[in-house]
gemmi code that builds the backbone of each chain (N, CA, C; Angstrom):
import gemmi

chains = {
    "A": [
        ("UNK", (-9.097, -18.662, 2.007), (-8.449, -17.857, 3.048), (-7.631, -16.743, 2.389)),
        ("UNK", (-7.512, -15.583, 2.675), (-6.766, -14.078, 2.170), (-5.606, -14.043, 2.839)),
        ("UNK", (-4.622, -14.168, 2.160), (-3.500, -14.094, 2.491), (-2.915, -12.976, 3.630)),
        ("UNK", (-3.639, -11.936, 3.590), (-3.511, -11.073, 4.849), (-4.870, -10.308, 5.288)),
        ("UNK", (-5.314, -10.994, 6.346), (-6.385, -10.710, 6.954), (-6.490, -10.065, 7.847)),
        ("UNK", (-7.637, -8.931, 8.120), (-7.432, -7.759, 9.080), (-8.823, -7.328, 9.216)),
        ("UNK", (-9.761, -7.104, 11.215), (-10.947, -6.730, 11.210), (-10.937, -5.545, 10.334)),
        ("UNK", (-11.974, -5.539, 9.587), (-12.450, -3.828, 8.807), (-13.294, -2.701, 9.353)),
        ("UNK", (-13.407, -3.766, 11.127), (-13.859, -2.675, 11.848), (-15.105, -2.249, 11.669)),
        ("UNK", (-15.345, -0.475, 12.310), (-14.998, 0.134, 12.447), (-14.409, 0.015, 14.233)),
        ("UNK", (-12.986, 0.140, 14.177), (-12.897, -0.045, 15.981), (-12.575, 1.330, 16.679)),
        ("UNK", (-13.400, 1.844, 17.491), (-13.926, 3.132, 17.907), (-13.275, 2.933, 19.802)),
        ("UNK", (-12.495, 3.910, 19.698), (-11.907, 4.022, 20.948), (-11.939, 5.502, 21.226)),
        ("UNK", (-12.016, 5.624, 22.852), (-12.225, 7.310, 23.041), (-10.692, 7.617, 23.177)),
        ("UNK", (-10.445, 9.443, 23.152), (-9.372, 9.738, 23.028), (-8.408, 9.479, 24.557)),
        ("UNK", (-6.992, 9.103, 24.213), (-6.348, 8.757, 25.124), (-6.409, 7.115, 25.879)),
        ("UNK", (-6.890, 6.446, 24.932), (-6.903, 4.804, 25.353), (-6.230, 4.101, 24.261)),
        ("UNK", (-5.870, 2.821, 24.641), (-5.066, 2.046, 23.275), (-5.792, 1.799, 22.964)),
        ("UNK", (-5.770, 1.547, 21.292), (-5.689, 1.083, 20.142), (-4.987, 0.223, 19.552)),
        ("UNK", (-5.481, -1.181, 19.635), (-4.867, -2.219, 19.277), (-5.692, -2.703, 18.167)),
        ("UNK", (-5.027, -2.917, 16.634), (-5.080, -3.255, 15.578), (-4.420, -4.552, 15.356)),
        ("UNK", (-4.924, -6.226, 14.710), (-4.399, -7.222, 14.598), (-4.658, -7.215, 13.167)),
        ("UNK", (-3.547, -8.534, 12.325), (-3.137, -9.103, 11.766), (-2.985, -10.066, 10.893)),
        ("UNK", (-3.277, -10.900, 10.650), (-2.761, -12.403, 10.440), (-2.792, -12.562, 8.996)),
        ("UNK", (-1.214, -13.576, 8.747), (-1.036, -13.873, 7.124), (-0.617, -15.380, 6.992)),
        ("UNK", (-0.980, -15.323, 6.402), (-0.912, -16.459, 5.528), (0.431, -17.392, 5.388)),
        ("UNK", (1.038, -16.755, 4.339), (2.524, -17.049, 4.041), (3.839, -17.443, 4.860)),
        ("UNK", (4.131, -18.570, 5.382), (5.176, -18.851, 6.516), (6.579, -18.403, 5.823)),
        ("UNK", (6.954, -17.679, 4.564), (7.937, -17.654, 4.225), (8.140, -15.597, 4.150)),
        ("UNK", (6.975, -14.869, 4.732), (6.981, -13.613, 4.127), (7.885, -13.211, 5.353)),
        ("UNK", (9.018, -12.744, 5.158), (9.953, -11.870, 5.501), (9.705, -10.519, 6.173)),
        ("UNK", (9.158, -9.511, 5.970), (8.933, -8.222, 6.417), (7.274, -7.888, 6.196)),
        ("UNK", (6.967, -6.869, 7.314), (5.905, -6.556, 7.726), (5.733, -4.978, 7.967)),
        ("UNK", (4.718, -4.333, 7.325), (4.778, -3.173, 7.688), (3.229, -2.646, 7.652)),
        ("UNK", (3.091, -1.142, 8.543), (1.828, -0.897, 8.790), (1.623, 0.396, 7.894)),
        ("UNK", (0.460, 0.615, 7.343), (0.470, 2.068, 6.723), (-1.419, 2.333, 7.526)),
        ("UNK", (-0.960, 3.468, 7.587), (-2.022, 4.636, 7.835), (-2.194, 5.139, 6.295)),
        ("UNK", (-3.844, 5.349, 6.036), (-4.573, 6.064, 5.217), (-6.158, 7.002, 5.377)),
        ("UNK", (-5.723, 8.117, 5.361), (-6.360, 8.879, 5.367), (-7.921, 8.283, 4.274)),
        ("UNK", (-8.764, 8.880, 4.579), (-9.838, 9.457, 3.361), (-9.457, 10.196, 2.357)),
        ("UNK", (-9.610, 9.212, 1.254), (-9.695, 10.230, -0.310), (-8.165, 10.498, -0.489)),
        ("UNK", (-6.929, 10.041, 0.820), (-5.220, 9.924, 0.525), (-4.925, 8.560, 0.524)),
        ("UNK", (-3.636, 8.682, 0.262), (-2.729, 7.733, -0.140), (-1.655, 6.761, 1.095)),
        ("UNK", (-1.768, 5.958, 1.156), (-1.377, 5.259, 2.570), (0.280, 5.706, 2.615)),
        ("UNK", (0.247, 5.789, 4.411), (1.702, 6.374, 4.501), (1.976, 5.642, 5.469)),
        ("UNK", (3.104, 5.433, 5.280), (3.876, 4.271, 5.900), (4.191, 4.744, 7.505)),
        ("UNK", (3.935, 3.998, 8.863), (4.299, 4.148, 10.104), (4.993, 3.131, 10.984)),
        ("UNK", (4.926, 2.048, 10.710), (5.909, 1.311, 10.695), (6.892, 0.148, 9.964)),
        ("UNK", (7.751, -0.365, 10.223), (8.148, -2.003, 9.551), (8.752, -2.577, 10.592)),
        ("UNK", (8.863, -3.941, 10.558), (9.184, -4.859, 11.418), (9.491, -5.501, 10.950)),
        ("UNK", (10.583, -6.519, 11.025), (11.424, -7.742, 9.903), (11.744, -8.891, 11.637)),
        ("UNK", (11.796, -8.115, 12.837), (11.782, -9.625, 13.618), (11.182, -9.861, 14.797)),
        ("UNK", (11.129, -11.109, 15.230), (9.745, -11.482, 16.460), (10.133, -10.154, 17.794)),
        ("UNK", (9.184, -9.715, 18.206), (9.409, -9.185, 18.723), (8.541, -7.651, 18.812)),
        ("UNK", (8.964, -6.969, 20.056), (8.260, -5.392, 19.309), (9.202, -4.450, 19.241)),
        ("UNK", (8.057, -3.393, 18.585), (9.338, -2.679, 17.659), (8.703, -0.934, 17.881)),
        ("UNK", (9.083, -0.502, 19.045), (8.424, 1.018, 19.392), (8.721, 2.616, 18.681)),
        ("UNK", (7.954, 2.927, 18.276), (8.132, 4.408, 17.886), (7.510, 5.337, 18.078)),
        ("UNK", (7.451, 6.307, 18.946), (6.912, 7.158, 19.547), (5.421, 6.678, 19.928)),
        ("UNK", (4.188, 6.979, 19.850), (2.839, 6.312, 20.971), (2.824, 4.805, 19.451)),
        ("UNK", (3.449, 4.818, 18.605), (2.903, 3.494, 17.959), (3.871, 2.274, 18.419)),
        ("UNK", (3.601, 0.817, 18.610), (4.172, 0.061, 19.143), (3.748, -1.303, 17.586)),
        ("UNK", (4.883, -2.003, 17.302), (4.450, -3.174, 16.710), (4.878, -3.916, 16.861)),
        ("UNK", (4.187, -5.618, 16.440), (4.322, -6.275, 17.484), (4.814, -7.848, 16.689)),
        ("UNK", (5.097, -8.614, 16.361), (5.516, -9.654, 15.371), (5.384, -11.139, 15.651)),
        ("UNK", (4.993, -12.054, 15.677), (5.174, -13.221, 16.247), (5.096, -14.272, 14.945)),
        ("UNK", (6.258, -14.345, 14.562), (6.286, -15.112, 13.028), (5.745, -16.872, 13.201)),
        ("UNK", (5.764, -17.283, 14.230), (5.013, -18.527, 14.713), (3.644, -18.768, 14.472)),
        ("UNK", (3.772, -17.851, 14.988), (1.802, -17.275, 14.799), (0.793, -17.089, 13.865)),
        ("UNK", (2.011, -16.441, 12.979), (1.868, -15.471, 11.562), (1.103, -14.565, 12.106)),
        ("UNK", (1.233, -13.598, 13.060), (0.727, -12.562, 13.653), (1.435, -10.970, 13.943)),
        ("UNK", (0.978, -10.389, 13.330), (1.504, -9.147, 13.507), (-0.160, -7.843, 13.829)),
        ("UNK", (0.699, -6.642, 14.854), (0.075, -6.149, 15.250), (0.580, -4.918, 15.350)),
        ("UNK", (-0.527, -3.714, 15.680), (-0.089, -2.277, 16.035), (-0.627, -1.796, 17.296)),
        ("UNK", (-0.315, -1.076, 18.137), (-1.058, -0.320, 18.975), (-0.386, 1.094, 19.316)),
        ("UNK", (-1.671, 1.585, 19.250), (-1.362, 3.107, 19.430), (-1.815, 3.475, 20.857)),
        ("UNK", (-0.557, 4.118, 21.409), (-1.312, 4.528, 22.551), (-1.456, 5.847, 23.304)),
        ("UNK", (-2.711, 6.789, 23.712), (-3.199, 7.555, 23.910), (-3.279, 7.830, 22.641)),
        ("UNK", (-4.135, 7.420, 22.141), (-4.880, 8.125, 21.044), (-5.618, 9.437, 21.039)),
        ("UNK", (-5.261, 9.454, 19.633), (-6.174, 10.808, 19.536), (-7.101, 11.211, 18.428)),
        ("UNK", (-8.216, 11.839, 18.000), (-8.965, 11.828, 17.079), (-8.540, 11.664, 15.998)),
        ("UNK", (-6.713, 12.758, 15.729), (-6.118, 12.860, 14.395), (-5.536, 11.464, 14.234)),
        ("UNK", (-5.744, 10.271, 14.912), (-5.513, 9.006, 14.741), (-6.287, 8.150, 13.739)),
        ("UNK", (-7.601, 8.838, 13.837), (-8.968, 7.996, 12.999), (-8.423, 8.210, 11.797)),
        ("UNK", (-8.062, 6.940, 11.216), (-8.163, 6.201, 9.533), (-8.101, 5.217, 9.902)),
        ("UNK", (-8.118, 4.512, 7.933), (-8.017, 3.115, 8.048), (-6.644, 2.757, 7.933)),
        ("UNK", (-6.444, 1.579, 9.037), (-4.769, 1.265, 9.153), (-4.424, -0.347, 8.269)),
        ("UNK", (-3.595, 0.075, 7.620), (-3.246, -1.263, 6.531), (-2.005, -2.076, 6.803)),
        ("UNK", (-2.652, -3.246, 7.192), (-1.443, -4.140, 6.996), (-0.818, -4.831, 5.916)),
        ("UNK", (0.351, -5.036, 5.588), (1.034, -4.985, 4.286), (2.172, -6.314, 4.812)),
        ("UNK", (2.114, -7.519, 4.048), (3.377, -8.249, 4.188), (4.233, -8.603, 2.907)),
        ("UNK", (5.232, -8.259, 3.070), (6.081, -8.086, 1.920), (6.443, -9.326, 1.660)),
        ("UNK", (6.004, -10.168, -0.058), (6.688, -11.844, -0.198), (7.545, -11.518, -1.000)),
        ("UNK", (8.207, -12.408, -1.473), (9.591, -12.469, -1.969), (9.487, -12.065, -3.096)),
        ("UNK", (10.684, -10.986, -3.167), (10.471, -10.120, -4.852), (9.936, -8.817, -4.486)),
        ("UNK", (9.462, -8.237, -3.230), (9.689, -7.010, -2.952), (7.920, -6.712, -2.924)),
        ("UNK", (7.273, -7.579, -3.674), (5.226, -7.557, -3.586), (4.647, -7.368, -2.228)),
        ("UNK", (3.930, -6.408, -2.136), (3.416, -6.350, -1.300), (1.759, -6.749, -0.829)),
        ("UNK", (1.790, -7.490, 0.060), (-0.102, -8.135, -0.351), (-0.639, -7.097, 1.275)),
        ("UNK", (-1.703, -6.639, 1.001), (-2.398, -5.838, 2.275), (-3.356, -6.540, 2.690)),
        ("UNK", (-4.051, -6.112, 3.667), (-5.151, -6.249, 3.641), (-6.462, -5.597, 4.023)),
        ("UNK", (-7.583, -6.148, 3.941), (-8.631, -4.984, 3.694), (-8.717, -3.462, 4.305)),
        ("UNK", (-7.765, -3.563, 5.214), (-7.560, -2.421, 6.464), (-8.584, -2.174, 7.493)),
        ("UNK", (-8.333, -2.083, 8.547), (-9.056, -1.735, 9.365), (-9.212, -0.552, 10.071)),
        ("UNK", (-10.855, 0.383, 9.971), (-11.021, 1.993, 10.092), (-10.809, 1.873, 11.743)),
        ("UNK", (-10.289, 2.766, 12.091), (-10.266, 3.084, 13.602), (-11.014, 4.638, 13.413)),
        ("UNK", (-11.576, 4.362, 14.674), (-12.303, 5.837, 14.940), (-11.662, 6.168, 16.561)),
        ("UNK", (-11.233, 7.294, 16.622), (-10.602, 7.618, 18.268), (-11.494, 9.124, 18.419)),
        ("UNK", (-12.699, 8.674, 19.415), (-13.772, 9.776, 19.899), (-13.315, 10.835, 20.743)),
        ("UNK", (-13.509, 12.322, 20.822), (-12.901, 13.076, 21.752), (-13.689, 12.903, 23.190)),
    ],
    "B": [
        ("UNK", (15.549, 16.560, -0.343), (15.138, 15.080, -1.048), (13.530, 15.123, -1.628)),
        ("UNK", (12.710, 15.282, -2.407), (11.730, 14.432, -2.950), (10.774, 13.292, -2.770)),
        ("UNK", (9.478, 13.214, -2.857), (9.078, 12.277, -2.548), (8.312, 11.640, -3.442)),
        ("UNK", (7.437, 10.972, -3.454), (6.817, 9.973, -4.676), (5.919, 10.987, -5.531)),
        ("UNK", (5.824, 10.991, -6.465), (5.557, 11.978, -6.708), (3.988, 11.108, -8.344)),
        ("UNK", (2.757, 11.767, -8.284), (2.300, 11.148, -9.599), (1.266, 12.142, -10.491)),
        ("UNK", (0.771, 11.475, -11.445), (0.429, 12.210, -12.028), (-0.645, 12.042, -13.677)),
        ("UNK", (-1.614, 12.306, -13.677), (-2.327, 13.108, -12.640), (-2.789, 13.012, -11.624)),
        ("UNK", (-3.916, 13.766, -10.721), (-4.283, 13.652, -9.542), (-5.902, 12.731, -10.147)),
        ("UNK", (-6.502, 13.082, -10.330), (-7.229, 12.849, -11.174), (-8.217, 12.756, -12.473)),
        ("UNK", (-8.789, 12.043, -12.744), (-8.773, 11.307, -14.437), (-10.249, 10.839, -14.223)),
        ("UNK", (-11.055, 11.116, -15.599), (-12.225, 10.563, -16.086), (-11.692, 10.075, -17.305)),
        ("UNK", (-12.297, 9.009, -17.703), (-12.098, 8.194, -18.987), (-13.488, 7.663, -19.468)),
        ("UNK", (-13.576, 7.576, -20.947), (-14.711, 7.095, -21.290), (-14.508, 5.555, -21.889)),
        ("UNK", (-15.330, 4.598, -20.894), (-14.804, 2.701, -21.483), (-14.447, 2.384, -23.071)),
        ("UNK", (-13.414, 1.910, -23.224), (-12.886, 1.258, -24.301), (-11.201, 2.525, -24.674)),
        ("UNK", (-11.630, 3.496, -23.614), (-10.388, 4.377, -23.934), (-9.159, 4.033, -23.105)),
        ("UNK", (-7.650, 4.129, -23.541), (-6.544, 3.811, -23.228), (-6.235, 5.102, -22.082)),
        ("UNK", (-5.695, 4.587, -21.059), (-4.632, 5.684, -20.555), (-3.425, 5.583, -19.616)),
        ("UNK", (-2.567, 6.726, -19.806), (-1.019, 6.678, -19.100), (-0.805, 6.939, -17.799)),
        ("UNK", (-0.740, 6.567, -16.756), (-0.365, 7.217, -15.435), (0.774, 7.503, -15.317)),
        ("UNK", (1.439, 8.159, -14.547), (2.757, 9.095, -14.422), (3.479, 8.767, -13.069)),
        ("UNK", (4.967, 8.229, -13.167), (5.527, 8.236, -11.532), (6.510, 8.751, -11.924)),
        ("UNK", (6.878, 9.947, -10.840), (8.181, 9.920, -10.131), (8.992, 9.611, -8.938)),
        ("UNK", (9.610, 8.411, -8.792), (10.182, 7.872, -7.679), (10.765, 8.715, -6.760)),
        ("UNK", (11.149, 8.377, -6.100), (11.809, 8.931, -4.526), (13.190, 9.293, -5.137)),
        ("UNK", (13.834, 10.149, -4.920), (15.247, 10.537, -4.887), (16.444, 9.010, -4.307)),
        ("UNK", (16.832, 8.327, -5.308), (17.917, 7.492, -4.439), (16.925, 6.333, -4.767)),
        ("UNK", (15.959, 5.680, -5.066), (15.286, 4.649, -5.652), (14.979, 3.953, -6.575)),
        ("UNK", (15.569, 2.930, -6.750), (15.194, 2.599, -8.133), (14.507, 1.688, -8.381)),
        ("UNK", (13.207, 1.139, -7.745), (12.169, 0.427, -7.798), (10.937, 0.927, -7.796)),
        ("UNK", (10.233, 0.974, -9.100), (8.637, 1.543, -8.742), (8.026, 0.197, -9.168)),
        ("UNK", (6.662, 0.197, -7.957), (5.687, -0.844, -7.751), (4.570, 0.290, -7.864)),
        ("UNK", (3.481, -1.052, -8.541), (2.018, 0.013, -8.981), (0.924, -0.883, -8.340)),
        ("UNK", (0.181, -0.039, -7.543), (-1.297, -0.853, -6.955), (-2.496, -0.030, -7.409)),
        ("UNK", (-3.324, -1.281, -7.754), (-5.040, -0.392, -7.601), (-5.614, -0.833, -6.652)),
        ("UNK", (-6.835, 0.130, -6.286), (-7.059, 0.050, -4.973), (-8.253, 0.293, -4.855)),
        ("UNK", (-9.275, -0.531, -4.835), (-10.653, 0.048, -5.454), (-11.371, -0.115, -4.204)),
        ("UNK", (-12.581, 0.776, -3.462), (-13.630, 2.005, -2.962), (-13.264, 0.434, -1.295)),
        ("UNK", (-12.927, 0.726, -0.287), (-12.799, 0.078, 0.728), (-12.315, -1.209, 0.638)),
        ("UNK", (-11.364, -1.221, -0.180), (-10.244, -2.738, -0.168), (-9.088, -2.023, 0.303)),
        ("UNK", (-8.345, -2.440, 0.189), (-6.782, -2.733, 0.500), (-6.416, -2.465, -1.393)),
        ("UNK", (-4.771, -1.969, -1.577), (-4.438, -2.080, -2.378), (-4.036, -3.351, -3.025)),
        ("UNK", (-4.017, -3.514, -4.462), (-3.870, -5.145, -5.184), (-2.363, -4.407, -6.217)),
        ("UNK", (-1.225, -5.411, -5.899), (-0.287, -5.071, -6.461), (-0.441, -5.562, -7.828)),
        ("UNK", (0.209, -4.386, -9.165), (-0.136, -4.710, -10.443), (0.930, -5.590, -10.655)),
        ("UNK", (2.463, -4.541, -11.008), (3.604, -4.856, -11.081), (4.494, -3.753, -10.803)),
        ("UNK", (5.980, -4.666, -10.826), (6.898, -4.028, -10.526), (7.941, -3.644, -11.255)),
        ("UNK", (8.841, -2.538, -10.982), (9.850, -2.475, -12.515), (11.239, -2.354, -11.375)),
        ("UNK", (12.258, -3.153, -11.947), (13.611, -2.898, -11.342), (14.368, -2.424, -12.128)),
        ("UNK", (15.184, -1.671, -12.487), (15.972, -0.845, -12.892), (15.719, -1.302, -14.642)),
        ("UNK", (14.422, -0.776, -14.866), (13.559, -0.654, -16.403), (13.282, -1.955, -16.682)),
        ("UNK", (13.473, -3.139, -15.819), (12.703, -3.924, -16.425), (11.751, -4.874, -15.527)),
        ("UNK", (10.323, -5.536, -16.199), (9.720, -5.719, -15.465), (10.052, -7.063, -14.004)),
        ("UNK", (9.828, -6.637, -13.059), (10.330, -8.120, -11.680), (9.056, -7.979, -11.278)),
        ("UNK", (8.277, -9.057, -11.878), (6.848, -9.152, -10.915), (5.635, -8.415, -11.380)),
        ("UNK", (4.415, -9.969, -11.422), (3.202, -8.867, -12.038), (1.983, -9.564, -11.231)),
        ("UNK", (1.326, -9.088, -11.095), (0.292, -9.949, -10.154), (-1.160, -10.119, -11.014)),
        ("UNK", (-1.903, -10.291, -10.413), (-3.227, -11.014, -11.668), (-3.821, -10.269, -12.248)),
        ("UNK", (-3.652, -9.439, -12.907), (-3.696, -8.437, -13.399), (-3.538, -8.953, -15.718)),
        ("UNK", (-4.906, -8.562, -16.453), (-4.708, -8.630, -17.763), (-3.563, -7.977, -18.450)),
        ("UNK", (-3.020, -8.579, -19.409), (-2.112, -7.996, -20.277), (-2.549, -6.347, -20.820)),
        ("UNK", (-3.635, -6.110, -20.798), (-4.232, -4.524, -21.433), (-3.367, -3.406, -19.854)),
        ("UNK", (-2.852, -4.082, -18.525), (-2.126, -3.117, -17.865), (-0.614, -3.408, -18.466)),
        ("UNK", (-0.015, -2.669, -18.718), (1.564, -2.401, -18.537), (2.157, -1.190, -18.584)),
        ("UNK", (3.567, -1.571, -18.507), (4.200, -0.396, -18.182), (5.388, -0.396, -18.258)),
        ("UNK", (6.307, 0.504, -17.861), (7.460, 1.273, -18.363), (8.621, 1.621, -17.368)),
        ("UNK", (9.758, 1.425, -17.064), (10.465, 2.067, -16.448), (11.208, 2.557, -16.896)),
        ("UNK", (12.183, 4.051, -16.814), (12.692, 4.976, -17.930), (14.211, 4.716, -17.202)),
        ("UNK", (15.298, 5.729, -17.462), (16.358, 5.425, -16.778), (16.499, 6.193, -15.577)),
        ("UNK", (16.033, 7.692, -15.476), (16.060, 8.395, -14.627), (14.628, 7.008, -13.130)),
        ("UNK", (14.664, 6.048, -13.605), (13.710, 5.406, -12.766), (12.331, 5.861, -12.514)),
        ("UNK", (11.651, 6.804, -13.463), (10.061, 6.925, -13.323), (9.472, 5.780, -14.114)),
        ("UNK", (8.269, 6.275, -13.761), (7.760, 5.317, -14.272), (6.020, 5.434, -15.170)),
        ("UNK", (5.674, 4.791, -15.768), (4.184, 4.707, -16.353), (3.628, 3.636, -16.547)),
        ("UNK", (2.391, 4.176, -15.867), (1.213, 2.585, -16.045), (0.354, 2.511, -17.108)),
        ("UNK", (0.116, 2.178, -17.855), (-0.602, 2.357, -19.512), (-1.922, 0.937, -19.156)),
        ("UNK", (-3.174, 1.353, -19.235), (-4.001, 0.991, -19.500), (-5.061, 0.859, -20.948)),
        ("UNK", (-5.046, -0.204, -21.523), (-5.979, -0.094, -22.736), (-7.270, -1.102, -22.414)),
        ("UNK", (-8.248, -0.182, -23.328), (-9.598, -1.144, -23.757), (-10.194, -0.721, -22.183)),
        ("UNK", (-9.997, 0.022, -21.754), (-10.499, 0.503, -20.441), (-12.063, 0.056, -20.130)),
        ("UNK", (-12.220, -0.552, -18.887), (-13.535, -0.918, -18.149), (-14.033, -0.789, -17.162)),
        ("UNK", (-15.433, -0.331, -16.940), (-15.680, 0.052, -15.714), (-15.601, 0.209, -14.372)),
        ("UNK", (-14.831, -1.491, -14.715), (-14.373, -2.033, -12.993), (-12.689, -1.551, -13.006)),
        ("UNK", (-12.068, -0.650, -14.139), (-10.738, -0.092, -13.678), (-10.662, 0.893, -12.935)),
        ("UNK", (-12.332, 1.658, -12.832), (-12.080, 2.818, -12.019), (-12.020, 2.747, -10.230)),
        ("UNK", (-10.646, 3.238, -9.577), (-10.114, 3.143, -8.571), (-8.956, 4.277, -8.466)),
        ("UNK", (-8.654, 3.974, -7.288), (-7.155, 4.698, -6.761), (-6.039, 3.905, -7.365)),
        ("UNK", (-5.059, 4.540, -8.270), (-4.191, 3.918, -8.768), (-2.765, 4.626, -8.042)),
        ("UNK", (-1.929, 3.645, -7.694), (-0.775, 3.807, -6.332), (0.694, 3.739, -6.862)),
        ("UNK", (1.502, 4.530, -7.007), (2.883, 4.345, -7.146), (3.706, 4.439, -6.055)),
        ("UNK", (4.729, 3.212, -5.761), (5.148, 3.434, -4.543), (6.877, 3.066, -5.007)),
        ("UNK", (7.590, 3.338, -4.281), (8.728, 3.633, -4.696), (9.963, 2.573, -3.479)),
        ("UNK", (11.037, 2.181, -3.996), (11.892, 1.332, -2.625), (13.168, 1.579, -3.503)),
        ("UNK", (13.935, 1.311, -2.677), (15.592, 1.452, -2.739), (15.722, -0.033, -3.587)),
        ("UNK", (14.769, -1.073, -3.278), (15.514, -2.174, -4.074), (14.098, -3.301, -4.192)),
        ("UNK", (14.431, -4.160, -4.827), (13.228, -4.944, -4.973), (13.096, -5.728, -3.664)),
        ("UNK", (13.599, -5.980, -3.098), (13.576, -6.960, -1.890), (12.584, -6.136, -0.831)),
        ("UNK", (12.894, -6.823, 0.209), (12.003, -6.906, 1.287), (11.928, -4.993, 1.866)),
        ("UNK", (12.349, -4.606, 1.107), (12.655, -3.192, 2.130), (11.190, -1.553, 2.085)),
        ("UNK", (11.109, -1.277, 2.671), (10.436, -0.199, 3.182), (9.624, 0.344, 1.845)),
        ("UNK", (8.453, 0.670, 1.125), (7.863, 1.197, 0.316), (7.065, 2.658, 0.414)),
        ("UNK", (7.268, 3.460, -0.331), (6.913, 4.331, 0.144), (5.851, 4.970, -1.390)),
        ("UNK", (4.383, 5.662, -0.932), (3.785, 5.955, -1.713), (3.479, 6.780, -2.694)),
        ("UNK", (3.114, 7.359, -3.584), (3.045, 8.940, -3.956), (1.197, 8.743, -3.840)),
        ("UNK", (0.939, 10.385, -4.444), (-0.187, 10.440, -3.943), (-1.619, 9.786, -4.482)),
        ("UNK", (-1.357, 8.895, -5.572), (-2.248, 8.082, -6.250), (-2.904, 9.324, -7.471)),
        ("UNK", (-3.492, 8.553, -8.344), (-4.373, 8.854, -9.530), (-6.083, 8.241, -9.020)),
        ("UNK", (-6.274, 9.201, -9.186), (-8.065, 8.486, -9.275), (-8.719, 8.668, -10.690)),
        ("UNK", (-8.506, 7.379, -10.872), (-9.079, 6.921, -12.562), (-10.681, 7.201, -11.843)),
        ("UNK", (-11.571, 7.193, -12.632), (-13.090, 6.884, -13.121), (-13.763, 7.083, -14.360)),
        ("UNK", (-13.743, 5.528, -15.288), (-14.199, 5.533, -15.988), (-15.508, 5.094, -15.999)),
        ("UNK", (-16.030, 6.092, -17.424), (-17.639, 6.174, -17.264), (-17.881, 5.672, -18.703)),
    ],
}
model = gemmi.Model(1)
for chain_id, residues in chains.items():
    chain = gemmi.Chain(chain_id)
    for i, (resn, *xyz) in enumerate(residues, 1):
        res = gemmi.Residue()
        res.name, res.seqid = resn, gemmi.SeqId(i, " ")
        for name, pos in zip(("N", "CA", "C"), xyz):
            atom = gemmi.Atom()
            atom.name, atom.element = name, gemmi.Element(name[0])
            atom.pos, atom.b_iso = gemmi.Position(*pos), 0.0
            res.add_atom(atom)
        chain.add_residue(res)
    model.add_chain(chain)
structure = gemmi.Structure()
structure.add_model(model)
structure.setup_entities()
């Protein structure tokens, strides 16, 4: 089992519908959670973090936490084409390491 | 303020040859963490440096290491280089080793041939 597991997709939504991206880890002791967006051929950039159960909104991105679960999630909503990459989930274990996982490509169609 | 900053952008190497990657951290940071990240994975954390010395290395051979200076940059030194090193190599930068926010620079693309 991979310590942080995530569909690799490709999940293809037309423009202006949610986009819901899931989760799941491993580790019942990992502390913080965060999502990065990566472009093609760039370098992943960070869009959200989340440290408790609960959601956690920032402008159309929403995330979502359920440490019971070991579930964490993103959704974007009204998407838009400049949305399409692959989105990486990242859970931070103790000592500041970060484990991802495979990421999953979203495609948002005009 | 500054942001992660690396260097080079990208790199050809020929196998069995050594080489240095280049970070400059975030303004106000003094933690650089290094990932490779090879053709549709997720990044694999190498290691980490806290204020120059190493906190954390992940499965990764002794031929990777590296360096933290005082101004807090940093370098990833690869020797005996092999085919399967060529990838996106990631410097990411945090205020502290713990749980807090990471932020990236723009990676090295090794490919050795």
């Amino acid at each position: 089992q991979k310590e942080v597991e995530q569909n690799s997709g490709p999940l293809s939504v037309p423009e202006g519908a949610i986009a819901s991206l899931n989760c799941t880890y491993s580790d019942r002791v990992s502390q913080s959670f965060f999502w990065y967006r990566q472009y093609s051929g760039k370098s992943p950039e960070l869009i959200m973090s989340i440290y408790s159960n609960g959601d956690k909104e920032d402008g159309r991105f929403t995330a979502q936490l359920n440490k019971a679960s070991q579930y964490v999630s993103l959704l974007i909503r009204d998407s838009q084409p400049s949305d399409s990459a692959t989105y990486l989930c990242a859970v931070n274990r103790q000592g500041g390491k970060l484990i991802f996982g495979q990421g999953t490509e979203l495609s948002v169609k005009p | 303020e500054t942001g992660v900053t690396q260097s080079p952008t990208h790199l050809i190497k020929t196998r069995g040859q050594q080489v240095t990657l280049r970070c400059s951290s975030q303004s106000g940071h003094n933690t650089v963490s290094w990932y490779q990240q090879a053709l549709g994975q997720g990044p694999q954390f190498i290691f980490q440096y806290y204020r120059e010395e190493e906190n954390g290395r992940g499965n990764f051979p002794p031929r990777f290491s590296g360096l933290q200076f005082p101004n807090y940059s940093s370098e990833l030194n690869v020797n005996a280089l092999e085919l399967d090193d060529s990838a996106l190599y990631l410097c990411a930068s945090s205020t502290s080793r713990g749980y807090t926010e990471a932020f990236f620079g723009q990676g090295t693309r090794l490919t050795v041939v």
